[in-house]
C-alpha positions, 0 to 999 in steps of 0.5 A, a space after each residue: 199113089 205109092 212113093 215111087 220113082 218116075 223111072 219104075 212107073 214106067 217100067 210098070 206101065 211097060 210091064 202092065 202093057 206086055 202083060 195086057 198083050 200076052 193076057 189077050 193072046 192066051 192068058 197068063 199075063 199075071 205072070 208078068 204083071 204081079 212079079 212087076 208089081 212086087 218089085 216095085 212095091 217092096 214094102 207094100 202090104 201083099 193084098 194091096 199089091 194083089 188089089 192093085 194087080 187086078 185093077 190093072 187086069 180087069 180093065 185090058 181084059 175087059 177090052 180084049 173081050 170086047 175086042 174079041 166079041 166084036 170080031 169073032 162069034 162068042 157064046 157070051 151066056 155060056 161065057 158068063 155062066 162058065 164065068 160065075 161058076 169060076 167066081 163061086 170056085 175062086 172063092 172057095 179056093 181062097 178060103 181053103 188056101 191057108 189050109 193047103 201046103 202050095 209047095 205040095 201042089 205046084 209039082 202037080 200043077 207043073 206035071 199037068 202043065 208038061 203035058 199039056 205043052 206035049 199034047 200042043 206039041 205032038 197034036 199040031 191039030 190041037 185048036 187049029 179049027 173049031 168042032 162042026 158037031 154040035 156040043 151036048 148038054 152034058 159036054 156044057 156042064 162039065 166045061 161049067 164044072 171043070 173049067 168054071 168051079 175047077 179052074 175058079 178053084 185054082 185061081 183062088 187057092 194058088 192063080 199063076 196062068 189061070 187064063 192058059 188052063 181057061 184056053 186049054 179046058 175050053 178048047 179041049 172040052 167045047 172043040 174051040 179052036 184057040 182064038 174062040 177059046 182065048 175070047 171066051 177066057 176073056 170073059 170068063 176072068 172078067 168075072 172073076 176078075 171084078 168079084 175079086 176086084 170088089 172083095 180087095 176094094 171092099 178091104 182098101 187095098 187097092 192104089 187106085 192112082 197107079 192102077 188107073 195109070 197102069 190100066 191105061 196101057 194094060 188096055 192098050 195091049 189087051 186090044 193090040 193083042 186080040 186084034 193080033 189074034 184075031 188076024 193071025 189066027 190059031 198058028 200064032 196063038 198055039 206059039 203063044 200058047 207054049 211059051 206061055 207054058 213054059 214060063 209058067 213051069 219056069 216059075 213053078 219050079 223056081 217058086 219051088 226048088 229056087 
C-alpha cells in the first residue's frame, strides 16, 4: 500500500465507487477514476497508477457483466469475439502511441463525440428498442472491426470513454437498444481490461493493496449501476449517455486548450 492518508483512501474508495456506477450504466467511469487516482498518487510512476486503475475496473466491470448477463439476453460469443479483436487493436494502439501527436487527435475524437450527442439528441429513437430484423454476417464482422480492432485501437493509443464509443458502435451497428449494448460493452472491457491487467502485473506496477480495497466498492457500484440500468431502461441510460459525453469533450478540451 502507498504512503496515503486515511482521508484520500476514502476519497478513492468514493471516486472508485461513482466511477463503477457510471462505468455499468454507459461506460466511460475511467474518466473519474484515473484522475482520482492521479491526485492521490502524485509521486507515483504513471504506469503503476495506470496498473492500479485497471485493477479497480476490471473487478466492478466484471461484476456488471455478470449482473447484465443474468438479467437481460446477451450474445456472450459475439461479446467475447468483439472483446479479443479489441485486445489485438489495444495493443496495437499502445505500441504506435509514442509515435503519434495526442494533441492532433483529440480535436478529432472531440468532433466525433459533438456528433454523436447531436445524433442522441435529435434521434430520441436512438437505442430506445432493439432491431426485430436479424444482423448478417457481414454486419458482425465490421461491429468485429470497427468496434473490436477500432475502438481497441483508441484504447490503446489515447483511452478516455472507450466504454461510451463501445455503447454507441454497438448500438449503431448490431440495432441494440442501449442497455443490451452497455452489457455487451461489458464484456468486451473485461478483455481488454484483463490483457492490459496482465502486461502491467507482468512489469509490477500494480498497488495491489489499495486495488483490492478500492475494487471492493468499484463492485459494489458496478452492480447497483447495471441493476439501475436494468430497471430503468433505455431512457435513463440515453441521459446517462450524454452527460457522459459531455465530460468527455470537457476533458478533451481542457487536455487540450487548458
Amino acid at each position: 500500500m502507498p504512503d496515503i492518508s486515511t482521508t484520500m483512501i476514502i476519497v478513492l474508495c468514493a471516486a472508485a465507487a461513482a466511477a463503477g456506477w457510471i462505468d455499468a450504466v454507459v461506460g466511460g467511469g475511467g474518466l473519474l477514476l484515473l484522475p482520482a487516482l492521479l491526485l492521490g498518487l502524485p509521486h507515483a510512476q504513471p504506469a503503476a497508477v495506470l496498473g492500479t486503475n485497471k485493477a479497480v475496473a476490471i473487478v466492478g466491470t466484471a461484476g456488471a457483466a455478470v449482473t447484465y448477463v443474468r438479467k437481460t439476453p446477451v450474445d456472450v460469443k459475439l461479446a467475447v469475439r468483439i472483446g479479443l479483436a479489441a485486445l489485438a487493436g489495444s495493443v496495437g494502439g499502445a505500441a504506435l502511441a509514442g509515435g503519434i501527436s495526442k494533441d492532433t487527435m483529440r480535436p478529432l475524437i472531440m468532433g466525433v463525440l459533438v456528433v454523436v450527442a447531436a445524433v442522441v439528441i435529435f434521434k430520441p429513437g436512438f437505442g430506445a428498442a432493439p432491431s426485430t430484423s436479424p444482423v448478417s454476417r457481414k454486419r458482425v464482422l465490421l461491429t468485429i472491426a470497427l468496434a473490436g480492432l477500432g475502438i481497441g485501437f483508441y484504447d490503446g493509443l489515447i483511452g478516455p470513454g472507450t466504454g461510451t464509443f463501445l455503447v454507441l458502435a454497438l448500438t449503431a451497428l448490431l440495432h441494440l437498444d442501449l442497455v443490451t449494448a452497455s452489457a455487451t460493452a461489458k464484456i468486451v472491457n473485461c478483455c481488454t481490461n484483463a490483457g492490459a491487467l496482465a502486461m502491467f502485473a507482468y512489469q509490477g506496477m500494480v498497488f495491489w493493496q489499495l486495488a483490492a480495497l478500492m475494487a471492493v466498492f468499484n463492485l459494489a457500484g458496478g452492480m447497483v449501476g447495471a441493476r439501475m440500468a436494468l430497471s430503468k431502461g433505455s431512457g435513463f441510460v440515453r441521459g446517462v449517455l450524454l452527460t457522459v459525453v459531455g465530460a468527455l469533450v470537457v476533458k478533451l478540451g481542457l487536455e487540450q486548450w487548458g
